[in-house]
N, C-alpha and C positions, 0 to 999 in steps of 0.2 A: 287820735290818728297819728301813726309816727312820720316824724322829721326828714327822713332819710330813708337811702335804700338801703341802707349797712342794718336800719330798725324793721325794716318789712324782712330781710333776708340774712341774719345776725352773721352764720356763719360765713359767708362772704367776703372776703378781705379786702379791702380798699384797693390794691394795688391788680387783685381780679379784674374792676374796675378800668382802672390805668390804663392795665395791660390790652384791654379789649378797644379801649380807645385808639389808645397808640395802635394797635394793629389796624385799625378801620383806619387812621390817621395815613398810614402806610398806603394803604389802598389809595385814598384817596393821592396820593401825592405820586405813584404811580400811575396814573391814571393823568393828572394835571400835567406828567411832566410828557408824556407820551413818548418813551424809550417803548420798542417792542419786548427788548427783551427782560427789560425791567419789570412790566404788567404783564409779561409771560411767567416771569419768576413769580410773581407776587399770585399768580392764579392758582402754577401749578404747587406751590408749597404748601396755601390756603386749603386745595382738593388733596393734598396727599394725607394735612395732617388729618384731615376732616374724614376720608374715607378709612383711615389706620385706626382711629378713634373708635368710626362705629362697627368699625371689622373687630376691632378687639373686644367691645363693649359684647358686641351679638354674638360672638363667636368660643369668648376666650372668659371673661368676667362674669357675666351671665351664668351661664351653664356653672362655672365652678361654685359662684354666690346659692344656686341652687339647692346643692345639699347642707351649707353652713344652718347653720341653728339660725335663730330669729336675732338672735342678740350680734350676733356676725353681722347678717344681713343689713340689722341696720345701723350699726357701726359703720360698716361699709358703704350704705345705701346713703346715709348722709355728705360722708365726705366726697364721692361721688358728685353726687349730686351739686354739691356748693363747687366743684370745678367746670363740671357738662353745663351748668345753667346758662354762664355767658362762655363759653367757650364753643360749643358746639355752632349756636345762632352765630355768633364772630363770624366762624372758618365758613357756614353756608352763605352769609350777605358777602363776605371778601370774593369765594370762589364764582359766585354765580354773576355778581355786579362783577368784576375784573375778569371772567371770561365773555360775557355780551363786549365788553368793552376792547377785548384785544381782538377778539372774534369781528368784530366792526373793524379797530385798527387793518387786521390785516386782510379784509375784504371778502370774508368770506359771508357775509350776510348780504353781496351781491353775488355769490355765485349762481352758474346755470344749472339748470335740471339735467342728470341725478344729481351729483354732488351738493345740490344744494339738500338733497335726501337728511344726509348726514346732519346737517347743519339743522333741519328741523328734528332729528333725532336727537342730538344733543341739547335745543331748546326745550324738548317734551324733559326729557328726563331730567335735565335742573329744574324745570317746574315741580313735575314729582318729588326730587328731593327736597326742596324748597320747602314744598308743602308740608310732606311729612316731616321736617325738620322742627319748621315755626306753626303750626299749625296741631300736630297732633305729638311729636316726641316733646317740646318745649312746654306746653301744658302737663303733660302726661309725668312728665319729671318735677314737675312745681308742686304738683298734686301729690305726688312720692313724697318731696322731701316736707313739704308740711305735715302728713301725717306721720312722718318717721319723726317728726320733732315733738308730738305732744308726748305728756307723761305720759297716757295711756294708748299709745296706737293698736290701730288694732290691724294684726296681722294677716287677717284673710284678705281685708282688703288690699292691705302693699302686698302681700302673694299676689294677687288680682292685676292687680296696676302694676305690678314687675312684669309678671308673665306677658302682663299686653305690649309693653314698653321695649321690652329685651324681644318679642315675634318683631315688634317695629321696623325695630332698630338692625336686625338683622336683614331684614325685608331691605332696609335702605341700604343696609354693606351689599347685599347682590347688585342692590340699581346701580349702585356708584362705580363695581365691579361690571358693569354695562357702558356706566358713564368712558371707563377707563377705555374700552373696548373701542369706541365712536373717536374717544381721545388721541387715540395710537392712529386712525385713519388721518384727524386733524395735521397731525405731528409727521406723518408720511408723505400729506399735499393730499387735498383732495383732488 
């Protein structure tokens, strides 16, 4: 049984680690300190880099990784991989816990019907992305990059498990491109 998570997950850097601490640590301390504008920043940074991510990943890497050979792919598919692992889960608990929380701070989880519309539109859709984040992209990529690391992978399956991973993940750049959409109403007053 190994020791560590650096032994379950070799490519992983220590300070991948750190880093994803310290960012939750961030959260957390805006959040503790209750500045509005400070747990507004820490939301919308969390959602911008988080949506840029999987806009690129679906849109932009994806599609190009597609015609690359196999040896490309999982060259690429690994190192990927050992960044999106805790990177991705990070930017959705920071965005989704630090927007319920500013969204509380600044009263909009009392507002009246419609405008409280929005406010459950916005809840729906962090949920969804939520989901699809830690639930089905998060697995979907563990699954990727262990078998991109055995000597002998076999490649229909990561075709398989890309193809599903990269529709995901795309599917989640449009929600989050919805998320934005409910966001600009937040940011106007509802």
């Amino acid at each position: 049984m190994p020791d560590s998570a650096s032994e379950v997950l070799p490519n992983i850097k220590p300070w991948y680690w750190l880093a994803s601490a310290a960012a939750l640590g961030v959260m957390v301390f805006a959040i503790w300190l209750g500045q509005p504008w400070f747990l507004n920043f820490v939301h919308v940074m969390s959602g911008a880099l988080w949506t840029g991510t999987d806009l690129l990943m679906g849109f932009v890497v994806g599609p190009a990784l597609r015609s690359a050979s196999f040896e490309v792919r999982r060259a690429a598919g690994i190192r990927i991989a050992t960044r999106t692992i805790l990177l991705l889960p990070t930017l959705a608990v920071i965005t989704g816990t630090s927007g319920w929380h500013h969204a509380r701070q600044m009263g909009f989880l009392d507002a009246a019907w419609p405008q409280y519309g929005w406010v459950l539109a916005a809840l729906a859709l962090a949920a969804v992305l939520t989901f699809q984040g830690l639930c089905i992209l998060l697995p979907a990529n563990i699954r990727i990059y262990f078998e991109l690391r055995k000597a002998q992978p076999d490649p229909e399956k990561i075709g398989r498990a890309m193809r599903f991973y990269i529709r995901v993940i795309a599917i989640q750049g449009l929600t989050q491109v919805a998320m934005i959409v409910v966001m600009a109403r937040f940011a106007t007053g509802l």
